[in-house]
N, C-alpha and C positions, 0 to 999 in steps of 0.2 A: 517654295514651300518647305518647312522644316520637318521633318518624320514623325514631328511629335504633334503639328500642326496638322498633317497625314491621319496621324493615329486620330486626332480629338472632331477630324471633320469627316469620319466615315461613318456609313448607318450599316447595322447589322441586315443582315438577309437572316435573318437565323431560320425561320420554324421550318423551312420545306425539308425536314432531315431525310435522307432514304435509306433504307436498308435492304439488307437480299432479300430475294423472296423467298429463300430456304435452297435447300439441294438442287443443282440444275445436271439434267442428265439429258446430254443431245441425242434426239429420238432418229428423226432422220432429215438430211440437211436437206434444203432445196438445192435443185442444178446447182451448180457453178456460174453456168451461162443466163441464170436467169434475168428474162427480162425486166426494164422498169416498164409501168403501166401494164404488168400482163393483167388476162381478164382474173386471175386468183389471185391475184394482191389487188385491187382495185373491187374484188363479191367481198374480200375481207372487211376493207375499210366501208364499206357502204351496209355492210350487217352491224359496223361498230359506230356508224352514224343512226343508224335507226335503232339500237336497243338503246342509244342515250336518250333519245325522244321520247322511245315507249319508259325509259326509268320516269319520267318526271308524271306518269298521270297511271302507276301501277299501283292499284288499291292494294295490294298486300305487304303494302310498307309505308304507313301511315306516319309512322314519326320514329325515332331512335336515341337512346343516348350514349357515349362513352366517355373514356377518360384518354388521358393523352400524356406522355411522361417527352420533355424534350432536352436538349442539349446544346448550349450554343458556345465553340471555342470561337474564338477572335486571336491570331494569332502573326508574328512573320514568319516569310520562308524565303529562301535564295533557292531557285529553282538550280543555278549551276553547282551548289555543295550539298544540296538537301535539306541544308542548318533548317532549324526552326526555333521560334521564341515565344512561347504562350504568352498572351499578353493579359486576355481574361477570360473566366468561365462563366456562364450562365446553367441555371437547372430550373426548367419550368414545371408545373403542372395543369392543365385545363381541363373544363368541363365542356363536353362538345354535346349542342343540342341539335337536331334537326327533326324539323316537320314539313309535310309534303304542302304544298307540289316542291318547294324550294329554300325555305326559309331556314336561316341557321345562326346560331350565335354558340360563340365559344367566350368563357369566362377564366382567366390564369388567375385561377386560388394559387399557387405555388411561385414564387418566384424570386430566386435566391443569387447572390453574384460575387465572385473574390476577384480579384485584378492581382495578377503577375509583374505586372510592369504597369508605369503611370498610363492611364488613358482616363477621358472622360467620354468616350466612345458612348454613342446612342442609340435606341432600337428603331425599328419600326414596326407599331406593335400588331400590326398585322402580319408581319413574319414571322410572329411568334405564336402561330395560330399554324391545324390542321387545313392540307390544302384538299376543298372539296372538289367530286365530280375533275377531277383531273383538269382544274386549271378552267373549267368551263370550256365556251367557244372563244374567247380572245384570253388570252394566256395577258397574266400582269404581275409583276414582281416590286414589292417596293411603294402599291400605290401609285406604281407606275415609274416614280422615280429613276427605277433600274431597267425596268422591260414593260413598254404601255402595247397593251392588244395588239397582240402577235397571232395570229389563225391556227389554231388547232387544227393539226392534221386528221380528225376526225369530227369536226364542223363542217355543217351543212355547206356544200359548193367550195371545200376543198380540193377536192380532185383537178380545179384549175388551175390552183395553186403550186403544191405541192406535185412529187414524182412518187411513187410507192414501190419497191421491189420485195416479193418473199425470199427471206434470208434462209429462214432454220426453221422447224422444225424441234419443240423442248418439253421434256415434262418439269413441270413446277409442283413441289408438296409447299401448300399452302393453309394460313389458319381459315377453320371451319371448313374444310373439305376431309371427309375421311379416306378418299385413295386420292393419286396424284392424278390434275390436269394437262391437257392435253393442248399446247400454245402455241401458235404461228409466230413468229420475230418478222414483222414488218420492216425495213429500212426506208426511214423519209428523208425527203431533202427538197428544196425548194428549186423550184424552176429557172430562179434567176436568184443567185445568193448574193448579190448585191440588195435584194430586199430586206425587209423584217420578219425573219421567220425561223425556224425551230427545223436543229438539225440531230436523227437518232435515230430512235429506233421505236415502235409500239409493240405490243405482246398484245395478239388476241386470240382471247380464248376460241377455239374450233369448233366447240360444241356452240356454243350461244352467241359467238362474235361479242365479248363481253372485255372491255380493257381493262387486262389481269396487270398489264406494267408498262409504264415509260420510263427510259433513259435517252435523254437528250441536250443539247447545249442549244446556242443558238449564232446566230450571223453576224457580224460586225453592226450591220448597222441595226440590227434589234436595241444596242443596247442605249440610253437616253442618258446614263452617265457617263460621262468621258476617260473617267477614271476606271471604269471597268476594264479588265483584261480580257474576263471568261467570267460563264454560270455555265455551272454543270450539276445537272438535278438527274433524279431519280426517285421516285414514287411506286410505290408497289401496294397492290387491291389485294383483297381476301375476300371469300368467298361467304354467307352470310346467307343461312336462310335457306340455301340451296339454291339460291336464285340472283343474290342482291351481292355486289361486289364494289365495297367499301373500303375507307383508307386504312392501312393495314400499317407501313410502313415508309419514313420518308427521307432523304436525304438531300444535302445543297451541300455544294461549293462554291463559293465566289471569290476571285480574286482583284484586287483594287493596288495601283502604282500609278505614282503621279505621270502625268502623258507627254509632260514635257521634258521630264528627263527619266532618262535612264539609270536607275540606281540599282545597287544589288540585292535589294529587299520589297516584296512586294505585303501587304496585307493581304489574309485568307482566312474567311470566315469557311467554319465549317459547323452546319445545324444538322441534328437526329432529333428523328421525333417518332413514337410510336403507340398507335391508338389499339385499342383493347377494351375488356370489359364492356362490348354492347349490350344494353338492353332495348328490346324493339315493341314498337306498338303500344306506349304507359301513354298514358296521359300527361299532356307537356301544356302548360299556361299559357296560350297565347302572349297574355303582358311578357313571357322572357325575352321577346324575340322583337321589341320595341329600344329604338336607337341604334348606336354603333355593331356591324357584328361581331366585334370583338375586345371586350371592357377587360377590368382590372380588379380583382377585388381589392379593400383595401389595405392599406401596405402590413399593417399588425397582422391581419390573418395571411398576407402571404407567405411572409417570413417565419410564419409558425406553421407550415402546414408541414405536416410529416413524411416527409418524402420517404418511399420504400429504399431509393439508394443515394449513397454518397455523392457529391459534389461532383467528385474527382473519379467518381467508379469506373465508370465508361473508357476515359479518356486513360486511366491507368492501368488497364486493361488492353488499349487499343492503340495508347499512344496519339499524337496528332499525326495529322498530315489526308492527304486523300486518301483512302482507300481503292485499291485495284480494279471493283469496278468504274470508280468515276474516272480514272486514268485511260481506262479504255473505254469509255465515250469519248474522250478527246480523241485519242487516234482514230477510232472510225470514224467520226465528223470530219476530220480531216481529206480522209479517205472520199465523202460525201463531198466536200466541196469543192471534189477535183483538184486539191493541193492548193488552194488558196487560202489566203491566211483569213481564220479565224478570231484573232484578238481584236476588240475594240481599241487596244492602243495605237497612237501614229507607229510607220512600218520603222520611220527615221527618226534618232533622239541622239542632243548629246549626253553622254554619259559620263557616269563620277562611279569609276567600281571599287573605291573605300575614300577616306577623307584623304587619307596619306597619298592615295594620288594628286587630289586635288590642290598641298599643301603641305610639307614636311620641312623639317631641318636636321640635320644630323652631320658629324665632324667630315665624311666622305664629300657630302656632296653639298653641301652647306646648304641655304634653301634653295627648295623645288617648287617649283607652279606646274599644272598639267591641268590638261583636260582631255574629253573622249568624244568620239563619235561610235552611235551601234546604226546598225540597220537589218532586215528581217525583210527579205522582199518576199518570203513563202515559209509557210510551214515550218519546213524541215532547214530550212539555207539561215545561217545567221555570218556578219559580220561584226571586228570591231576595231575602231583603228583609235591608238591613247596616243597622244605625243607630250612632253614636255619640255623646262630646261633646269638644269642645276647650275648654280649660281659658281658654286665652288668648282668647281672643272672647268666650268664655263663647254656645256658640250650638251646639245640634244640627247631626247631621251625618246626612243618611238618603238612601238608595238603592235603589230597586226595581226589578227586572229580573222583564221575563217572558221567556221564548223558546218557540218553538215551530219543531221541526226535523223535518220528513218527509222522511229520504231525504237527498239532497246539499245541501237546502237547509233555512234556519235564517234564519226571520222573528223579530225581537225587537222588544221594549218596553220602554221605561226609563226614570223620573223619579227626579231625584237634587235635593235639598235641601242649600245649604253645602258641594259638593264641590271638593276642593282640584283643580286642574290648574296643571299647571307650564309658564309662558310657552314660547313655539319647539314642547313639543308633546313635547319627546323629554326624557328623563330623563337626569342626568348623572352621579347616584348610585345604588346603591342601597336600600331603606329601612331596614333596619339599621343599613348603615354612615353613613347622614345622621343617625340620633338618634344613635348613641354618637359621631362626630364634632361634633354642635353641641353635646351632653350636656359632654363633657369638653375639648373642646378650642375651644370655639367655633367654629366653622366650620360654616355651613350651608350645601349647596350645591344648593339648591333657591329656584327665585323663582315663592313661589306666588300665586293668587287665586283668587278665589268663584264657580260659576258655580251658577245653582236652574234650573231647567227639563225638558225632558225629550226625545227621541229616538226617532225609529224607525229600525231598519236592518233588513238582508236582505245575505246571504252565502250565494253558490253555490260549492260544490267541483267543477270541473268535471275533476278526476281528484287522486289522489293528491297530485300536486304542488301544480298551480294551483289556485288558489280567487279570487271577484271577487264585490265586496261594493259598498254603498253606505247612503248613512245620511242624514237628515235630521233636525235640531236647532232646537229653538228654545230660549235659553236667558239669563238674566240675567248679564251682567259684572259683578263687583265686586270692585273691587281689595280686599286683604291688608293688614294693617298690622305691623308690631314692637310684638310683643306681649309679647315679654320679652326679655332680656336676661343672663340666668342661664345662667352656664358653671361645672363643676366648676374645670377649669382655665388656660381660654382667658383669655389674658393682655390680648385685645382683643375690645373690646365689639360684638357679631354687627351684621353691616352692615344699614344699610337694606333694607324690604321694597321693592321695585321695582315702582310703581304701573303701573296697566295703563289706555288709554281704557275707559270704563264704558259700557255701553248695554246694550241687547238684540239678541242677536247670532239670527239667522237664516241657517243655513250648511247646503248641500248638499253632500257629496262622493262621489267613487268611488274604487276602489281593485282593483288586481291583484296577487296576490303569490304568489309560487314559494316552497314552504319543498322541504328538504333531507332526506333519513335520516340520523337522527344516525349517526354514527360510520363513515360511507362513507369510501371510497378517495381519491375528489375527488368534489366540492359544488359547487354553485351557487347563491344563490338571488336573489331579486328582489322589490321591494313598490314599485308606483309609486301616488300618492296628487294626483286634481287636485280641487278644489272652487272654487265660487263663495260669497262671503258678502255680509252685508253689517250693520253695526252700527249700532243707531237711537240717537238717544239718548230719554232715559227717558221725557220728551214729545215730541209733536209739535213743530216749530218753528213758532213764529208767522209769516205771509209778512213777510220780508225781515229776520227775525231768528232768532236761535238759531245752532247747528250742523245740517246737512243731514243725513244717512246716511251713511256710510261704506261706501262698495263695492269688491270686491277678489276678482280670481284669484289662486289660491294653489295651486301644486304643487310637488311632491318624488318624487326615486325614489332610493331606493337599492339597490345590486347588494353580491353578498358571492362569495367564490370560495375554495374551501380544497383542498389537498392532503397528503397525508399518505404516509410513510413508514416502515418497519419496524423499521429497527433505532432504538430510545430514542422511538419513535413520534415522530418529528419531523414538524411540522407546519409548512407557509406559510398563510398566513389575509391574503390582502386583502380589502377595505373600501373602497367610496366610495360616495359621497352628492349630492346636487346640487339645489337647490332654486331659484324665482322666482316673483315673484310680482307682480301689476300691479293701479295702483286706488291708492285709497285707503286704506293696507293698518293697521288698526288695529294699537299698539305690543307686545301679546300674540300678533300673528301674525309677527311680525319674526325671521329666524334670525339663532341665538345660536351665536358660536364663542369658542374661549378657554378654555383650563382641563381639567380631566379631562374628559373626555366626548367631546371636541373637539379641543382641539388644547394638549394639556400642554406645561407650560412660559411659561405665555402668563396675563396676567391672570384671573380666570375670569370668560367670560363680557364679555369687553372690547371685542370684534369682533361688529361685527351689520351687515344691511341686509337690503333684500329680494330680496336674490341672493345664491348662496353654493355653491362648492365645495368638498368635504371628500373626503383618501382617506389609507386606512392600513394598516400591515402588518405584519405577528406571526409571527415566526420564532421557533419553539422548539422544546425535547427534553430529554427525561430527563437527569439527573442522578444523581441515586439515587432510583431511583423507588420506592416511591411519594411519597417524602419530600420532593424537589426537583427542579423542572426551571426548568431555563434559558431568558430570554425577550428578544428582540430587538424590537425595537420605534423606528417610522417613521412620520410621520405629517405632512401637509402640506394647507394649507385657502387660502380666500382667501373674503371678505364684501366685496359692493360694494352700494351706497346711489342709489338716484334721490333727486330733488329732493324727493316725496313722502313718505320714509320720513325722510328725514334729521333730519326737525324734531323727531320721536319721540329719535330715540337718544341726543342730549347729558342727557336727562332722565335716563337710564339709566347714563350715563356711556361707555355704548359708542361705536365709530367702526368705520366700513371700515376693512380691513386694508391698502389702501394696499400691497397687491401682495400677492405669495402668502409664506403666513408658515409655517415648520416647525420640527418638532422630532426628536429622536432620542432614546433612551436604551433602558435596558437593565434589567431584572428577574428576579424569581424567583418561581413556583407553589410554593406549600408544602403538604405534607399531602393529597394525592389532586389535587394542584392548583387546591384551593377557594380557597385564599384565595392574593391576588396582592400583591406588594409592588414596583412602580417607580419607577424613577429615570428622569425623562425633564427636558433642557433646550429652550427654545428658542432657534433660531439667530436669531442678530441683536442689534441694542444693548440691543432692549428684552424678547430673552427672560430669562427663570433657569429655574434648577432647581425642579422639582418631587417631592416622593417623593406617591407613592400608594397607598392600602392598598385594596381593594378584593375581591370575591369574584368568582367569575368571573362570567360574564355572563347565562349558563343558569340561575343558581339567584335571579336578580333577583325575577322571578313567585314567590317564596316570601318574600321578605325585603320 
């Protein structure tokens, strides 16, 4: 199945959006040792079974009506970079009616949609409706589709079901109460989670046993589509009347990847939805409440309806991605299933972690064929083993990764055989756009070499944003050779491979980095990276001959900063970079400037030392969107050289830039703004023109 075949065959889960239920302030926790089924979680759950009962036939809440404002992103993500790619937005509006004992119908007068990227993605237009009475007694998502009558852990003759533990102890300030409520956090889990059933937590109020909130996911086999990964919801009551505890607040996550294989993109819908303006007890037409309960109005008046906020408001405000509470219903689910995995997808897949594994060409290794295996036998344990072969060496290519992630941290393991790395460290292409460039045109713009060895790292997230990592390497250098020479139509024969010192490299690093929410208002983000190394060569050296070790500090940080605006979505995007480095600094650890990546307009790749400055900036906006938009572009660098690195560079043909070197020019995003085309020169005797075709920069981890 193709990602885009992915994209055009998934149905939204949109309406169950959730949100907090305001200020949470821990009152007093239960034990620690508390049991499951003690008799105070089990009088909880049995007061929150009988006021559901008595809700359905209490005379002082005859009928009601509100209004309901929702949200629905349709989006990818790569759970192992963070990346994400809005693909489309939804902004609803409904009219929600109920009259007693049961009866309800909701009407979307509102309903408006932009796409980001191609999809002809569809809804279900019952999840784009307010969820009543928490789900009822059989919980269904999708119409079932997604999740068909699952037991509510507070339906009648649960307790044979389900396990119940008192957790905490919380005050909630909530709308329509005027001081804060006083909540018990129930923890559920199911007796045999090999079943179909709902794993979380329930909030009941302590005064009334009244279900003030769920946060919950659900089982493997809950789920009836194959493609699902995970649902993780949250629904949050208000307080109404003084007595009556209605939908307040709602939230979904679902995430969906094909189950047969393993790719490094999953789809993830995320739906907000939030109800308000009650009015209670008017008189409601029977006739509204005949047929579907949940219609359409027609499409002129949706598209006209005036929404209080922008499209885009929420998410540019909030950025995509989960929110921190729904991140922390998956680890305590986790925690609930006793460390058994969770995900509806198989445990074992083979895997394809960008196309360029699957498929490449380039002058080192002429072409590559590869594939992968992953496996996931819990939770927290993952595996993955890639192997391939390159045609031009003629030499296998293998890579084994373990990881093991409890919580915010992710300890790994990794031994890789023949793996390609590309000198400087940072990439200047693509992998797509490098085969069909060196394929057709000659031009490869990748200077690769060999390394065999293997790795341990460790990466702590110590919130949302930041994360700070570190890693140690032992691992063999060998230079690459021109291994072909084969162009469809490249009129000049593919340059030199650009040898590297060889040895056996032992290198420590650390590393901090700020990532962003995609699609936010303004952005910032940050990754500073400082190591020590040091390069043997392949023997020892005999006393007072051979070559010594090569030893060397090596750091970089780069910053990024963006802002954005509404009308034609106009965007500023700067960029810079800065690196040094001292020692003995082998010619693979040298920064490379010149050329796309870098600094266009400019040789590729012509400018090195082991210091170097780089900054740049991207002004752009619709055109005819989604077909075209318009792109400004600035970019100015500067490489200076000690005594010690200089001897390295004439081999490469590089030089210090001999003051600070820039360019300018001007382009266009085509087609959702995937693929880019510029024109940039540089200033000075020895810039020109460059054009450059490229895709944007997000979708690189796939290409």
């Amino acid at each position: 199945m193709t990602m885009h075949g992915l994209l055009s065959s998934l149905f939204v889960l949109a309406a169950v959006s959730p949100a907090g239920a305001g200020a949470q302030m821990p009152a007093s926790a239960a034990p620690a040792d508390a049991e499951w089924n003690s008799g105070p979680a089990l009088e909880l759950v049995r007061r929150a079974q009988a006021l559901r009962a008595e809700t359905q036939v209490d005379t002082a809440l005859m009928s009601y009506q509100a209004d309901a404002r929702g949200y629905v992103y349709f989006y990818l993500d790569r759970e192992d970079t963070g990346e994400r790619n809005l693909v489309k937005t939804d902004q609803v509006a409904l009219d929600v009616f109920w009259r007693a004992p049961d009866l309800v119908k909701q009407r979307i007068v509102g309903w408006r949609d932009e796409r980001q990227l191609p999809t002809n993605i569809r809804y279900h237009i019952d999840h784009l409706a307010v969820v009543h009475d928490n789900f009822g007694d059989l919980i269904r998502i999708g119409d079932g589709d997604e999740v068909s009558d699952v037991l509510h852990p507070a339906a009648p003759g649960a307790e044979s079901f389900y396990e119940y533990r008192l957790a905490d102890s919380l005050t909630l300030r909530l709308p329509g109460t005027p001081e804060p409520v006083r909540v018990y956090e129930v923890r559920v889990r199911p007796r045999d989670v090999r079943q179909p059933a709902l794993l979380g937590s329930i909030f009941v109020d302590r005064r009334s046993g009244a279900l003030v909130r769920m946060d919950f996911t659900f089982t493997p086999a809950s789920y009836v589509d194959r493609n699902l990964d995970y649902i993780n919801i949250s629904l949050d009551n208000g307080l109404w009347m003084g007595r009556f505890w209605l939908p307040n607040q709602q939230r979904v996550e679902l995430r969906r990847q094909i189950p047969e294989l393993d790719i490094p993109a999953g789809s993830v819908i995320r739906g907000t939805m939030r109800v308000g303006n009650y009015r209670f007890n008017e008189e409601i037409s029977p006739l509204i409440f005949y047929g579907p309960q949940v219609v359409v109005a027609p499409r002129a008046d949706r598209e006209s309806f005036p929404f209080e906020e922008g499209l885009y408001d929420e998410i540019r405000a909030e950025g995509i991605g989960p929110g921190t509470e729904l991140r922390e219903i998956r680890q305590q689910a986790m925690e609930l299933a006793r460390s058994r995995r969770l995900s509806g997808l198989p445990g074992t897949r083979p895997r394809i972690g960008s196309a360029s594994e699957v498929l490449r060409y380039n002058r080192a290794e002429g072409a590559v064929v590869g594939l992968g295996i992953s496996t996931r036998p819990t939770p927290t344990l993952s595996a993955m083993l890639q192997g391939g072969w390159a045609t031009g060496p003629r030499h296998p290519l293998l890579h084994a990764q373990m990881n093991w992630q409890p919580g915010a941290l992710q300890l790994g393991a990794g031994a890789f055989l023949n793996t390609p790395r590309e000198v400087g460290g940072a990439p200047a292409v693509s992998g797509v756009i490098n085969t069909v460039s060196t394929l057709l045109a000659g031009r490869d713009y990748t200077d690769l070499f060999y390394v065999r060895g293997g790795e341990v790292s460790g990466r702590w997230r110590a919130s949302p944003e930041w994360s700070i990592g570190g890693e140690l390497r032992l691992e063999e250098h060998a230079s690459a050779a021109l291994e072909t020479e084969f162009s469809i139509f490249g009129a000049d024969a593919l340059r030199q491979v650009r040898p590297i010192d060889e040895g056996i490299m032992r290198r420590m690093a650390l590393t901090a980095q700020r990532s962003a929410p995609a699609e936010a208002l303004r952005w910032w983000t940050a990754s500073v990276e400082g190591g020590v190394g040091s390069l043997a060569p392949h023997s020892a050296p005999a006393a007072g001959a051979g070559e010594p070790s090569r030893d060397f500090v090596r750091a970089r940080a780069d910053l990024g900063w963006g802002r954005r605006w509404a009308p034609r979505d106009a965007r500023l995007e700067l960029h810079g970079a800065a690196g040094a480095a001292r020692g003995d600094l082998p010619r693979q650890e040298l920064f490379l400037l010149g050329g796309r990546g870098t600094l266009p307009g400019y040789g590729f790749r012509a400018f090195g030392g082991d210091r170097f400055a780089l900054g740049g900036a991207t002004l752009s906006a619709d055109v005819v969107a989604p077909w075209a938009r318009v792109r400004l572009l600035g970019a100015a660098g500067w490489a200076g050289s000690s005594a010690a690195s200089e001897r390295a560079l004439p081999l490469w043909g590089a030089v210090p830039t001999d003051g600070i070197r820039a360019s300018v020019g001007a382009g266009v995003g085509l087609f959702f703004d995937i693929l880019r085309v510029d024109a940039l020169r540089g200033i000075g005797s020895d810039g020109r023109w460059e054009l450059i075709v490229e895709t944007r920069r997000s979708f690189w981890d796939f290409l």
